[in-house]
C-alpha positions in Angstrom: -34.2 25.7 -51.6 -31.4 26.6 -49.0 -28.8 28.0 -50.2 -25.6 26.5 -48.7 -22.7 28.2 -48.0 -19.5 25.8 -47.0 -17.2 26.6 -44.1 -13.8 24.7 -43.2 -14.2 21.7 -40.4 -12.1 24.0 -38.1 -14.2 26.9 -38.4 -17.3 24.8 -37.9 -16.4 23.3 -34.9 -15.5 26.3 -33.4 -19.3 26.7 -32.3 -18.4 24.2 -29.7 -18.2 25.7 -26.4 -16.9 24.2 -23.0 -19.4 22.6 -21.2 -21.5 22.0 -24.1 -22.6 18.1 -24.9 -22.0 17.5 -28.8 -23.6 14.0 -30.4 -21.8 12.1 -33.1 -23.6 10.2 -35.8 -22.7 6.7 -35.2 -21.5 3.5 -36.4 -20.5 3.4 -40.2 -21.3 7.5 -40.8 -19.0 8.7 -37.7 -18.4 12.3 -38.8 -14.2 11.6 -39.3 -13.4 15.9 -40.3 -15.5 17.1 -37.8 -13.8 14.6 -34.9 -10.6 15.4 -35.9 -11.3 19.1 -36.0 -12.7 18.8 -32.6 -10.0 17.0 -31.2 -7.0 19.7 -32.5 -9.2 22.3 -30.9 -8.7 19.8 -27.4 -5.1 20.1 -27.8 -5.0 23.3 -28.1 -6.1 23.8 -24.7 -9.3 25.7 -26.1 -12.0 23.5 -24.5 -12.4 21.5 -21.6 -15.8 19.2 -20.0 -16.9 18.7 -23.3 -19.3 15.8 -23.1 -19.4 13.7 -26.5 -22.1 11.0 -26.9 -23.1 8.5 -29.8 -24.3 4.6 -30.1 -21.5 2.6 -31.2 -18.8 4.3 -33.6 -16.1 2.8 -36.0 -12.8 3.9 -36.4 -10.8 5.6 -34.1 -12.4 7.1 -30.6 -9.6 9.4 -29.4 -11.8 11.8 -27.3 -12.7 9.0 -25.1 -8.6 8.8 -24.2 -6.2 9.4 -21.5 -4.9 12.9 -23.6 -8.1 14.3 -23.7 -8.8 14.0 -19.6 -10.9 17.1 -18.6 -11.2 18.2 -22.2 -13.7 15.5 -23.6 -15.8 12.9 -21.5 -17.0 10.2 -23.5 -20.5 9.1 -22.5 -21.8 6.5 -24.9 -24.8 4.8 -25.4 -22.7 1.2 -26.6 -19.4 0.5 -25.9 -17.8 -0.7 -29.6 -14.3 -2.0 -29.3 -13.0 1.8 -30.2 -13.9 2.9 -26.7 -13.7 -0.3 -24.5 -10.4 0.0 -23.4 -10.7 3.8 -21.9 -14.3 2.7 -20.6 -12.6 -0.1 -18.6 -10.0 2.2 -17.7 -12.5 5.1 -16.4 -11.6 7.7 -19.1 -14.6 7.1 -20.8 -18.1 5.6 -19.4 -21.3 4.5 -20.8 -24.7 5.5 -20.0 -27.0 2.2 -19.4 -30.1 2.2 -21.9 -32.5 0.8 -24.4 -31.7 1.1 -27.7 -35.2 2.2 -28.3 -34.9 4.9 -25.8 -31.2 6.5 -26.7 -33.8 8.9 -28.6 -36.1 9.8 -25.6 -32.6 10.6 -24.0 -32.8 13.6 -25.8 -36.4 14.4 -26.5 -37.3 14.2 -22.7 -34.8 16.7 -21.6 -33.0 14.1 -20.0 -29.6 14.6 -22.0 -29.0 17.9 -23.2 -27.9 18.4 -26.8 -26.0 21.9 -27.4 -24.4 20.2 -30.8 -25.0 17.8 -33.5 -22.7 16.7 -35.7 -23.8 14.6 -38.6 -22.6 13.2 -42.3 -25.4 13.7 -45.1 -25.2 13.4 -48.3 -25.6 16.1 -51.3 -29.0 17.9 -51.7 -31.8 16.7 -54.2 -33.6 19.1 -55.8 -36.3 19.3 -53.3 -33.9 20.4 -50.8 -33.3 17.1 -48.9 -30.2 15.3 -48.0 -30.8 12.2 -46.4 -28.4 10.6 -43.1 -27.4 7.7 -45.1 -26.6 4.2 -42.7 -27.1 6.2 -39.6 -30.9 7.7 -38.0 -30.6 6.1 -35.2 -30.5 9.0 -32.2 -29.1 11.2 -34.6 -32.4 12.5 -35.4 -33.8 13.2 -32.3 -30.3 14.8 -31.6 -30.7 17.0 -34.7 -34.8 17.9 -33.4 -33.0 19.1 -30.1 -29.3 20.6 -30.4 -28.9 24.3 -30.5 -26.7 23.7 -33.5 -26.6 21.4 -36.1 -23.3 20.9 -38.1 -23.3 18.3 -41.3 -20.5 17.4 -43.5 -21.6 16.9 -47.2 -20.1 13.8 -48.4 -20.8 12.2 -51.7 -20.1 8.6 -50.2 -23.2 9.0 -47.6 -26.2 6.8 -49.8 -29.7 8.5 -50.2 -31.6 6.5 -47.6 -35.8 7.0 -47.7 -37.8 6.3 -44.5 -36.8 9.2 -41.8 -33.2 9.6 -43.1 -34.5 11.9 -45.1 -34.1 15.6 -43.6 -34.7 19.0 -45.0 -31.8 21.4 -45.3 -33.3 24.0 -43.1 -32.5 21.3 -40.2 -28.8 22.1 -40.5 -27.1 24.9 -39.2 -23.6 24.4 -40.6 -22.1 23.0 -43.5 -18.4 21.6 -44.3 -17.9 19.6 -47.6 -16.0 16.3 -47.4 -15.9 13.3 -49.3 -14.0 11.1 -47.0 -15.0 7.1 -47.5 -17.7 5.7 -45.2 -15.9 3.1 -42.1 -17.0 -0.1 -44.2 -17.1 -3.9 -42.3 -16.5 -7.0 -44.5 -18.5 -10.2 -44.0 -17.3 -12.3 -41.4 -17.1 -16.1 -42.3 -18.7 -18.7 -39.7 -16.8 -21.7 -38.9 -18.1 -24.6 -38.0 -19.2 -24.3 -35.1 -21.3 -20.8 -35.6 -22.5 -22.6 -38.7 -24.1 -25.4 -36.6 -25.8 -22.4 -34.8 -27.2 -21.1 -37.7 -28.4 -24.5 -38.9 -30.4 -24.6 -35.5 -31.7 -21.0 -35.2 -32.7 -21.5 -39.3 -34.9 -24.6 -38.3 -36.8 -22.3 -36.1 -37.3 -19.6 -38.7 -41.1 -20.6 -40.6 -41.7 -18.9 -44.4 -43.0 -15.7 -43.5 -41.2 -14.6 -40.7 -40.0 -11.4 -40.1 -36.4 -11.1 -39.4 -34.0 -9.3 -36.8 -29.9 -10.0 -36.1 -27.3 -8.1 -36.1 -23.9 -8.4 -37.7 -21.1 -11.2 -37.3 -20.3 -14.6 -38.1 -23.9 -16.1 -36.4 -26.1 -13.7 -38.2 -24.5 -14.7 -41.4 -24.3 -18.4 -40.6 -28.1 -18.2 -40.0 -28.5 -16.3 -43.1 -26.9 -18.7 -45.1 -29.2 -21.0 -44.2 -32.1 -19.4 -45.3 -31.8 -19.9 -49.2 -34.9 -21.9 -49.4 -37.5 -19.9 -47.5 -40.7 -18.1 -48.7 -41.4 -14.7 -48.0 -39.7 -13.6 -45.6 -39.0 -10.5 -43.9 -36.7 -7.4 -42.0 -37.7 -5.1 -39.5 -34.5 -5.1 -37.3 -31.9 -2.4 -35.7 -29.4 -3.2 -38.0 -28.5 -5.3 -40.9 -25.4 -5.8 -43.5 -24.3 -7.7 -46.6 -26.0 -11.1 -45.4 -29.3 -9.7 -46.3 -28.3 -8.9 -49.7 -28.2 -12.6 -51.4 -31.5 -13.3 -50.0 -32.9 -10.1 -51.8 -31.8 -10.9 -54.7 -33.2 -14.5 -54.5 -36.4 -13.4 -54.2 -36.1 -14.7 -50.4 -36.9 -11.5 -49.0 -40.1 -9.7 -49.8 -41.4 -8.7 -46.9 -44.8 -9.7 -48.4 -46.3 -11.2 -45.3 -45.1 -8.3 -42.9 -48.1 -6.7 -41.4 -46.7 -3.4 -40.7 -44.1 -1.6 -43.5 -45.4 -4.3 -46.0 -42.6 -5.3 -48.8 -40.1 -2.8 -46.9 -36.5 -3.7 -45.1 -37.1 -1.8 -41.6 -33.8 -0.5 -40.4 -32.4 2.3 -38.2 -28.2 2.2 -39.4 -26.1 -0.2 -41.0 -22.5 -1.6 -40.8 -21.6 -3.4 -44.0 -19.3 -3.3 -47.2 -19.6 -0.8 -49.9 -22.0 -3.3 -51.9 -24.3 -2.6 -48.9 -24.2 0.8 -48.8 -24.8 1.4 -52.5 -27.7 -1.1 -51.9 -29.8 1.0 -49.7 -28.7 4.0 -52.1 -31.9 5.6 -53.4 -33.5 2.4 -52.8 -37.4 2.7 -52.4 -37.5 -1.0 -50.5 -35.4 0.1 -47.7 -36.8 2.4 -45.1 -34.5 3.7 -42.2 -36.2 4.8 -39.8 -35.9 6.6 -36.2 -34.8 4.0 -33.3 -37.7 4.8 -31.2 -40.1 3.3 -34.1 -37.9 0.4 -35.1 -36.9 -0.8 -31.7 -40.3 -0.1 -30.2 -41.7 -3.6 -28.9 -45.3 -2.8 -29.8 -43.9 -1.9 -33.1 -41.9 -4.6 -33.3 -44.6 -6.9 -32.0 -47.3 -6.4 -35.1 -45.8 -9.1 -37.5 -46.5 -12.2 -36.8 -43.8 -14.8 -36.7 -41.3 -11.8 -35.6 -38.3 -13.7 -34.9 -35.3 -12.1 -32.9 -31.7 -13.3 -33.1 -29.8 -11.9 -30.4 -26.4 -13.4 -28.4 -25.2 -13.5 -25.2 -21.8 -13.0 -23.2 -23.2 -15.6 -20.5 -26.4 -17.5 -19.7 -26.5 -18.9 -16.5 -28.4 -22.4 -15.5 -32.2 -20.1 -14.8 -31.7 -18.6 -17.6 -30.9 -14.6 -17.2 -28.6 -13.1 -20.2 -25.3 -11.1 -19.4 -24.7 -9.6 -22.5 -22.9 -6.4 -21.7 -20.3 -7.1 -19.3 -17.9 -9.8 -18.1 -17.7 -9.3 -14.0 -17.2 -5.7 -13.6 -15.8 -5.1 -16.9 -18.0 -2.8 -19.3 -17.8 -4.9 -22.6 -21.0 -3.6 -24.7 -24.4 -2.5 -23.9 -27.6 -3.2 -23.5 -28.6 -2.2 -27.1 -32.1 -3.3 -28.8 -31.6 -7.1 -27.2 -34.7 -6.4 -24.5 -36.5 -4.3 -27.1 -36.5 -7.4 -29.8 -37.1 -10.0 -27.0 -39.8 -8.9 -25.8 -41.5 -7.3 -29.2 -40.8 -11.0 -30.7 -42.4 -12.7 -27.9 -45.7 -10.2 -28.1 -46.1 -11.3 -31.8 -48.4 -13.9 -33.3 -45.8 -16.7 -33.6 -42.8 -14.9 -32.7 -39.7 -16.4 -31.5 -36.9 -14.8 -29.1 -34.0 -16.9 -29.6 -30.6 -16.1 -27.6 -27.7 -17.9 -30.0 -24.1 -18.4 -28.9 -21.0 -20.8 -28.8 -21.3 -23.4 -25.9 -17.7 -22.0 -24.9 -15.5 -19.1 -25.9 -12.5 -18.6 -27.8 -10.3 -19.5 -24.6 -12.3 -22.6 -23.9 -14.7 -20.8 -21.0 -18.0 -22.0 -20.8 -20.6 -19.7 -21.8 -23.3 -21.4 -20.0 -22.6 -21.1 -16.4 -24.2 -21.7 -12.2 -24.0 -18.3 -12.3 -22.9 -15.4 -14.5 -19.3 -13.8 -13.0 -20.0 -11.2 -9.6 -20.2 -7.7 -10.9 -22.0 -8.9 -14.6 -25.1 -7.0 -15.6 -28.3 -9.4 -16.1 -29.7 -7.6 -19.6 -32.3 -10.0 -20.7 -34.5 -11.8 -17.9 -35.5 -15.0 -17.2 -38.8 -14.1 -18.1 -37.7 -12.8 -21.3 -35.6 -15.2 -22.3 -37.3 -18.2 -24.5 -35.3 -19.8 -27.3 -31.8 -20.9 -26.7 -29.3 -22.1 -29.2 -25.3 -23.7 -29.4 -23.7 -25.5 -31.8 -25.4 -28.9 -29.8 -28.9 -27.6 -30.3 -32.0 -25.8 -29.5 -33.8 -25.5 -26.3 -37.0 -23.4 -25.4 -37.3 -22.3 -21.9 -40.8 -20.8 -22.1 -43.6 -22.3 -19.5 -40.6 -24.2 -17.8 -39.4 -24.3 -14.1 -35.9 -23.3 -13.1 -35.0 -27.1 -12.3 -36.4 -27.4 -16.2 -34.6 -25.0 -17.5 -31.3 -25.9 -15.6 -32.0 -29.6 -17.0 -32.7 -28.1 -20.9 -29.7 -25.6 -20.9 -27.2 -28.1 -19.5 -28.5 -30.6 -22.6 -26.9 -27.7 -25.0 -23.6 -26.7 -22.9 -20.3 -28.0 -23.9 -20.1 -31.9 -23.1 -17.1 -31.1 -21.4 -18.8 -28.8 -18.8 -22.1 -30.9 -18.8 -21.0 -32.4 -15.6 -20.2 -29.7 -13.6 -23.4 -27.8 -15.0 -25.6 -30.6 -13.1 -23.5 -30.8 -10.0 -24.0 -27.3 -9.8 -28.3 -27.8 -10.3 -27.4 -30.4 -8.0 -26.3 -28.2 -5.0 -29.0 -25.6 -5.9 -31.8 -27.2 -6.0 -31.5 -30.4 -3.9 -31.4 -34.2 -4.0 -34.8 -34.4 -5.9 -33.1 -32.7 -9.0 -31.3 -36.1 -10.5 -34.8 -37.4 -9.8 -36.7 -34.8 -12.2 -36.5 -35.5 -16.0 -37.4 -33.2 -19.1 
């Protein structure tokens, strides 16, 4: 086995040059010493046009800030609410892709990687460590980058499936125990529960599950108590998931592909998840280019994708990354589950959100705001769900579709919805019913 010799974060991070692009493990296994490290070496005016790039992180993003102009450029893959305000402001930016392909970014040649910096956790006796909640890119970022620097940390769970990674990967070592970012549950009201009670009506026994994390994932989860055999091959997943485990829910019996196995590639959840996937033989994480691959995702049948949605407007198309001009997200794995679920035997693509937002906007709109980016299609977009029901646009006509999706808006903005058909489509439109 390697034998591992342990350096300070300071001294590690001095193998990062100007000029050089440096990855960061993302989301829950953000490599905290190693940032902060980084960053002192920014202030002290010892690097500058250092290009940093990860999928979304938690806690705090200060290289993508006003202090560190000219010295860090933050170019993410996802814009997570750590970033958006300097993204909006133009001291940080975001590079528009699929989630599937943020690996390819770096296998093609099309991003370089000079430095990796990752969180594993302590050696077996095989001489494996294992990335924990986070594969994602990371891997393809450690395949490529000229160096390779990995924090120990006792907190990072012994995730199977590609997490897994020989020593001889990693260049440089720093030891550091620091808690993993964690994410409580959040709790649906009533309205997101009235949206899970719709999406769960779609979901058969069997089905193979994707959604992501928040209040309508776990509302639909909820609801799920009394289904058969069902199953996970998705890009993320957290503590929802748990309680169905353990009721013998999820078994991933019927999957086709990864048979009895929760298919992930990182997670954001509480401690209770993370010590869940620890060492856990039924949980496979695996590179994003395999889990977010539609053809991958396609080979179970009844593949059902849960996905939201800033704005849909009366065709149909999806803004779900921006709001006008302003970067809000990203384009993530929601085109890579769409269309994978709508390839499978029985799948289902369902787009679920509130009828309005929190400051009473509706969400279902003529048209989304100028400037907003269209992520999911008209022709990819099939299931749609609010609190006032379920409505599938597949096989139907745009004056269908405007007549369906104006049956689920807010009553309140049902009016000016059909006025709005109305002046788009002509006098014959009050004459066409569904």
């Amino acid at each position: 086995m390697k034998k591992i010799r342990f350096v300070s974060a300071e001294e590690a991070v001095k193998s990062v040059k100007s000029g050089d692009h440096v990855h960061l493990s993302s989301v829950a296994s953000a490599p905290r010493l190693l940032i902060d490290a980084l960053c002192e070496r920014g202030r002290a005016g010892e690097l500058h046009d250092v290009r940093i790039h990860h999928l979304h992180t938690e806690g705090p993003a200060p290289y993508s800030g006003p202090e560190f102009e000219g010295i860090f450029f933050h170019q993410g893959f996802f814009i997570g609410t750590n970033v958006r305000k300097n993204v909006q402001a133009g001291y940080s930016d975001y590079i528009p892709v699929f989630l599937s392909e943020t690996q390819k970014l770096y296998r093609s040649g099309a991003l370089p990687c000079d430095v990796a910096m990752i969180q594993v956790c302590p050696p077996d006796e095989h001489g494996f460590v294992s990335l924990g909640t986070s594969v994602d890119a990371t891997l393809a970022a450690i395949e490529c980058a000229k160096t390779v620097i990995a924090v120990v940390n006792r907190n990072v769970p012994r995730a199977w499936g590609q997490a897994m990674i020989p020593l001889d990967y990693i260049d440089i070592f720093v030891e550091g125990d620091t808690p993993l970012e964690a994410s409580k549950p959040a709790s649906p009201n009533e309205t997101e529960k009235a949206i899970g009670k719709y999406c769960a009506e779609l979901i058969d026994d069997g089905a193979c599950l994707q959604m992501g994390i928040g209040a309508i994932p776990n509302a639909v989860l909820a609801q799920l108590g009394n289904h058969k055999n069902l199953g996970i091959h998705t890009e993320m997943f957290a503590d929802g998931v748990l309680d169905l485990v353990k009721k013998g829910v999820i078994t991933g019996s019927e999957k086709v592909t990864d048979k009895g196995k929760i298919v992930s590639t990182f997670l954001l959840g509480s401690q209770e998840c993370y010590d869940f996937i620890d060492d856990n033989p039924m949980v496979t994480m695996m590179d994003v280019g395999y889990t977010n691959d539609p053809f991958i995702i396609s080979r179970n049948p009844k593949m059902t994708a849960i996905n939201s949605a800033v704005q849909i407007d009366i065709t149909g198309q999806v803004c779900a990354d921006s709001i006008g001009t302003k970067f809000y997200s990203g384009t993530g794995g929601q085109v890579d589950f769409m269309y994978g679920a709508s390839r499978a035997k029985d799948g289902k693509a369902i787009i679920a959100m509130p009828s309005r937002t929190t400051k009473g906007l509706g969400k279902i709109v003529p048209a989304v705001y100028e400037g907003s980016g269209i992520v999911s299609t008209r022709s990819h977009v099939h299931w749609v769900v609010t609190e006032f029901g379920a409505v599938n646009l597949y096989g139907k006509s745009m004056q269908e579709r405007a007549k369906l999706l104006t049956s689920i808006a807010h009553p309140d903005d049902r009016e000016s919805l059909d006025r709005a058909a109305y002046e788009r489509f002509g006098p014959h439109y009050h004459n066409f019913s569904i």
